[in-house]
C-alpha positions in Angstrom: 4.5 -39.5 26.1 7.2 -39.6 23.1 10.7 -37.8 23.5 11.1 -33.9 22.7 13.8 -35.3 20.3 10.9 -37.1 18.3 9.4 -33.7 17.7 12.5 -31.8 16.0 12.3 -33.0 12.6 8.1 -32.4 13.1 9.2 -28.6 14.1 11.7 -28.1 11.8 10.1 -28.7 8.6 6.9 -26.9 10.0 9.2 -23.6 10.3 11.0 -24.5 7.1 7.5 -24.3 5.2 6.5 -20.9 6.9 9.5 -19.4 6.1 9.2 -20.7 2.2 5.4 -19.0 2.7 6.9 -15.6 3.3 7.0 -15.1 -0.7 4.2 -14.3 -2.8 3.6 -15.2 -6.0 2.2 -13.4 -9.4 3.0 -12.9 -12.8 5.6 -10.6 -14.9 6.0 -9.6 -18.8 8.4 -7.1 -20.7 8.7 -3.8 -21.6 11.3 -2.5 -23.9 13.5 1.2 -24.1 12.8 3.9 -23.5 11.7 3.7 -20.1 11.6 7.2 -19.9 9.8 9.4 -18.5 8.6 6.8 -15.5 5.8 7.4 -12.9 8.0 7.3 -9.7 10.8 9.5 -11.0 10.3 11.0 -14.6 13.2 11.9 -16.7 15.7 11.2 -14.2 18.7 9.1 -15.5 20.0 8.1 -11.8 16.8 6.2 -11.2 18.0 2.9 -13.1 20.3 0.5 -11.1 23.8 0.3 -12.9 22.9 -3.4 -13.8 19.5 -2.4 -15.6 17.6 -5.0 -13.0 14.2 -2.6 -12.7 10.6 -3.1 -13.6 7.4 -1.1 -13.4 5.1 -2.3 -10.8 1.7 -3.7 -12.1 -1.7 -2.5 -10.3 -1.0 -5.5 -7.4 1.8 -3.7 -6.0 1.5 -0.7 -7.4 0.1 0.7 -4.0 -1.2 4.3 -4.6 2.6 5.0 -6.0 4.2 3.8 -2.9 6.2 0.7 -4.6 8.3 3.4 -6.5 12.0 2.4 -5.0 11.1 -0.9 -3.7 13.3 -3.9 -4.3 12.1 -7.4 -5.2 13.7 -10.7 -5.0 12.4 -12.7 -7.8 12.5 -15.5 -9.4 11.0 -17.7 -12.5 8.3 -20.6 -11.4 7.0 -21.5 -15.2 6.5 -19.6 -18.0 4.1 -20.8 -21.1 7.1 -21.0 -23.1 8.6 -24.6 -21.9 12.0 -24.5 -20.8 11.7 -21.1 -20.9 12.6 -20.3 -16.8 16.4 -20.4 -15.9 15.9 -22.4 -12.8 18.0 -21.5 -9.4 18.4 -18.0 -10.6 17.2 -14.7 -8.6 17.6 -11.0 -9.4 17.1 -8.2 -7.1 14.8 -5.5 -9.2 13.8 -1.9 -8.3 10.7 -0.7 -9.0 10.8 2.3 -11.5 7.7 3.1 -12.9 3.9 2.0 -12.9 3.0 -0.9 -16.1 -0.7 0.9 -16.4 0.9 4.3 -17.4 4.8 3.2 -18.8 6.2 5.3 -21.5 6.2 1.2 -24.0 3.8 -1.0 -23.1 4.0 -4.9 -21.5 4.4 -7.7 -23.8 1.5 -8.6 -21.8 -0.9 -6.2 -19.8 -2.3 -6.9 -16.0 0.9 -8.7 -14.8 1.9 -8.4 -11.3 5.4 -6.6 -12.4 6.9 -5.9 -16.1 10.8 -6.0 -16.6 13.5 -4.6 -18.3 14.9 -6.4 -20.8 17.6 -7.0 -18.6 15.7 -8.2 -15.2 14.0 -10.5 -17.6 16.8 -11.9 -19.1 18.6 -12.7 -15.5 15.4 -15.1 -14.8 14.2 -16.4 -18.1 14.8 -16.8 -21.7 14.9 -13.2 -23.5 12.0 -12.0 -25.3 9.3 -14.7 -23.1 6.0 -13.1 -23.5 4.9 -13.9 -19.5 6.2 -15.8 -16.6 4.7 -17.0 -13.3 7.0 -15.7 -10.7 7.7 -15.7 -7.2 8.7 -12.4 -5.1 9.4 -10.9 -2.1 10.4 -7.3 -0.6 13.5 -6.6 0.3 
């Protein structure tokens, strides 16, 4: 029988790859101002963080309307634009508004979240049509 100590590096990379599994992953575009009125909270000027990191939550998380105030960690996996991800970075975003019914449309409909020009910017080369992301709730 081997040594409990031969199994630690065994257990620790198996509970280093579940905890990397806790994200999902999907897709995000653009949308540009005005952003008002939005689904979750109309003409309401409060509704937008101070740093402009918000997006309107596409149809896979758009959850009958219950994403409105959820927070996502997010970052860029690829884009089709090469070099277009700024790799390491994450931005918090708050979900504002549905894509399907925004006030501007996507630069690309059907994606899993749509940023402000600012959101996108923290993760990704401004004006990049789409990007593969990954996400999780915070």
């Amino acid at each position: 029988m081997s040594k409990p100590s031969s199994w630690l590096p065994i257990l620790f990379l198996f509970a280093h790859l579940i905890q990397a599994s806790q994200a999902d992953l999907g897709t995000a575009s653009q949308y540009h101002p005005p952003y008002t009125p939005t689904a979750c909270f109309g003409n309401d000027p409060t509704q937008f963080p101070s740093s402009n990191l918000f997006a309107a939550a596409g149809e896979a998380i758009w959850d009958n309307g219950a994403a409105c105030g959820r927070r996502y960690l997010v970052s860029c996996i690829n884009s089709v634009l090469p070099k277009a991800c700024k790799k390491g970075e994450t931005v918090q975003i708050k979900i504002v508004d549905r894509a399907k019914t925004s006030k501007t449309r996507p630069t690309k409909e059907g994606t899993t979240m749509v940023f402000s020009n600012a959101a996108l910017s923290a993760i990704a080369l401004p004006n990049t049509p789409s990007l593969n992301i990954d996400f999780k709730q915070v």
